[in-house]
C-alpha positions in Angstrom: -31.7 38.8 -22.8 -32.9 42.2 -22.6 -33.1 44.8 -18.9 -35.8 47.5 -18.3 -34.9 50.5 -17.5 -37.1 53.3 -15.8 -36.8 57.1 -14.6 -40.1 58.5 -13.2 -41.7 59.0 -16.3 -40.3 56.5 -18.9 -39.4 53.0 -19.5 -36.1 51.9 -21.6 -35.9 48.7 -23.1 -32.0 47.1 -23.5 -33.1 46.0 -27.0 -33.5 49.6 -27.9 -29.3 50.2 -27.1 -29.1 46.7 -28.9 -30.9 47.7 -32.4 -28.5 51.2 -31.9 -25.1 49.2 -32.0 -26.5 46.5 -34.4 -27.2 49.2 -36.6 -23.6 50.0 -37.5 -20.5 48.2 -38.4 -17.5 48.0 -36.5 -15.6 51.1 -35.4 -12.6 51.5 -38.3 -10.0 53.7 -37.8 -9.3 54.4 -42.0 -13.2 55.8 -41.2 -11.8 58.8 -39.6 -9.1 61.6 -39.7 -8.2 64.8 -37.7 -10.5 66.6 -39.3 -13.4 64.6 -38.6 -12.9 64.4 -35.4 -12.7 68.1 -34.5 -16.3 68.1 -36.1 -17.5 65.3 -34.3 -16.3 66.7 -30.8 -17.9 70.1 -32.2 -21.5 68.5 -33.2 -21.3 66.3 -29.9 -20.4 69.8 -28.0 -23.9 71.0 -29.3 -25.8 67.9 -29.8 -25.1 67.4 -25.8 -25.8 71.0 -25.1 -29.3 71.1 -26.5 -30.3 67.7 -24.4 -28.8 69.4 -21.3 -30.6 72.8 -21.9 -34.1 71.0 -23.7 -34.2 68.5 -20.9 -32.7 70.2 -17.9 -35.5 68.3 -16.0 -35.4 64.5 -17.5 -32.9 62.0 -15.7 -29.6 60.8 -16.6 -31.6 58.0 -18.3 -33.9 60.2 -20.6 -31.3 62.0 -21.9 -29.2 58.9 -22.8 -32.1 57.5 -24.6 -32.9 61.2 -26.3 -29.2 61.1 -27.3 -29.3 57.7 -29.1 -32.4 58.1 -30.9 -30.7 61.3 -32.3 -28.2 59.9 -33.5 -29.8 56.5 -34.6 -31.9 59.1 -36.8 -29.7 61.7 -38.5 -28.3 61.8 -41.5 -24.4 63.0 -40.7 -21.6 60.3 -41.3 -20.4 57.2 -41.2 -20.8 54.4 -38.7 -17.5 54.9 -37.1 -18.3 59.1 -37.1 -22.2 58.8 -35.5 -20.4 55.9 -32.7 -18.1 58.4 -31.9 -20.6 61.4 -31.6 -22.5 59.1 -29.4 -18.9 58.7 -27.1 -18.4 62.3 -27.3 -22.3 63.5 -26.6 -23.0 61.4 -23.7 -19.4 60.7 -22.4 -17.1 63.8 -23.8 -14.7 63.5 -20.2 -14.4 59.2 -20.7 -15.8 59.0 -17.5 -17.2 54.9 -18.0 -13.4 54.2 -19.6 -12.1 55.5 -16.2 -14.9 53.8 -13.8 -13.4 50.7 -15.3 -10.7 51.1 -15.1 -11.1 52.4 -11.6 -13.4 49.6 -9.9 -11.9 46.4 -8.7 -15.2 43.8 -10.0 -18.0 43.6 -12.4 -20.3 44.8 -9.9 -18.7 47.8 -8.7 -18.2 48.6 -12.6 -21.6 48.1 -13.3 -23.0 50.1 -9.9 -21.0 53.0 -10.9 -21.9 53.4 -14.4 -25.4 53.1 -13.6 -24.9 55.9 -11.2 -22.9 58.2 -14.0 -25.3 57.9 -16.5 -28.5 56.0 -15.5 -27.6 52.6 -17.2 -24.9 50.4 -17.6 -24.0 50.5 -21.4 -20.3 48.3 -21.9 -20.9 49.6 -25.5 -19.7 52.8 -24.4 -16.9 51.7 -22.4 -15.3 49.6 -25.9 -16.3 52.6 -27.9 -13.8 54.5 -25.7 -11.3 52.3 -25.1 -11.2 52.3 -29.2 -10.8 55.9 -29.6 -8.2 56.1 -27.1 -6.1 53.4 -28.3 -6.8 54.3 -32.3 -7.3 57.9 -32.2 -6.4 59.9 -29.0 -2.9 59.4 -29.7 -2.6 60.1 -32.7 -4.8 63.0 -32.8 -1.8 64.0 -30.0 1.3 63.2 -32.4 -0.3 64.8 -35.4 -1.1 68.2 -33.1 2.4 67.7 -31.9 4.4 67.7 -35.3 2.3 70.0 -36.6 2.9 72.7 -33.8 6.7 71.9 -34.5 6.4 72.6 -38.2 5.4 76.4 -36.7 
């Protein structure tokens, strides 16, 4: 089954998010270190700047969209490093992790995300969930004991 979205100017097909998760393997956590992630949360940083500044005017929607072809068409990294950018570029405050976690049913979940970012995506909402439970934390401890080695 696939949904249509639309903004003024454009229609979105589901299948289109579809063929962008297909499109990589599962997140692994021996994919990524420290240091890849500082450069991921740097590229995302810029890659979400440029959508914001390019298309000031395009909805929520657009720049989703504009955001995943991007990524589904460059070069940098590994699956587990462009799924991430993704997270970081259109999510970088884990705002759909917290609407879930938030909302008391499926449709409130769904309602609010679609109001956040134009779409409901559950994609990003595992993609986050991941990275906190794999990464966030031990991005903390490793920043920890290495301010304690100062």
């Amino acid at each position: 089954m696939h949904y249509n979205y639309s903004d003024k100017n454009n229609y979105y097909n589901s299948n289109d998010l579809k063929h962008f998760y297909e499109s990589f393997h599962d997140l692994k956590i021996t994919d990524i270190n420290n240091d890849s992630i500082e450069i991921i949360e740097s590229f995302s940083k810029e890659l979400n700047a440029f959508y914001e500044n390019k298309f000031n005017g395009f909805s929520k929607l657009a720049k989703y969209f504009k955001i995943v072809n991007k990524i589904k068409t460059t070069r940098v990294g590994n699956s587990t490093e462009k799924l991430l950018i993704f997270m970081f570029s259109v999510d970088p405050d884990f705002k759909a992790i917290s609407i879930f976690n938030e909302q008391k049913d499926s449709d409130s979940i769904k309602t609010a995300l679609k109001s956040e970012f134009g779409l409901y995506d559950p994609n990003l909402i595992k993609i986050e969930n991941w990275y906190i439970k794999n990464l966030q934390n031990k991005k903390t401890e490793e920043n920890d004991n290495n301010s304690k080695k100062i």
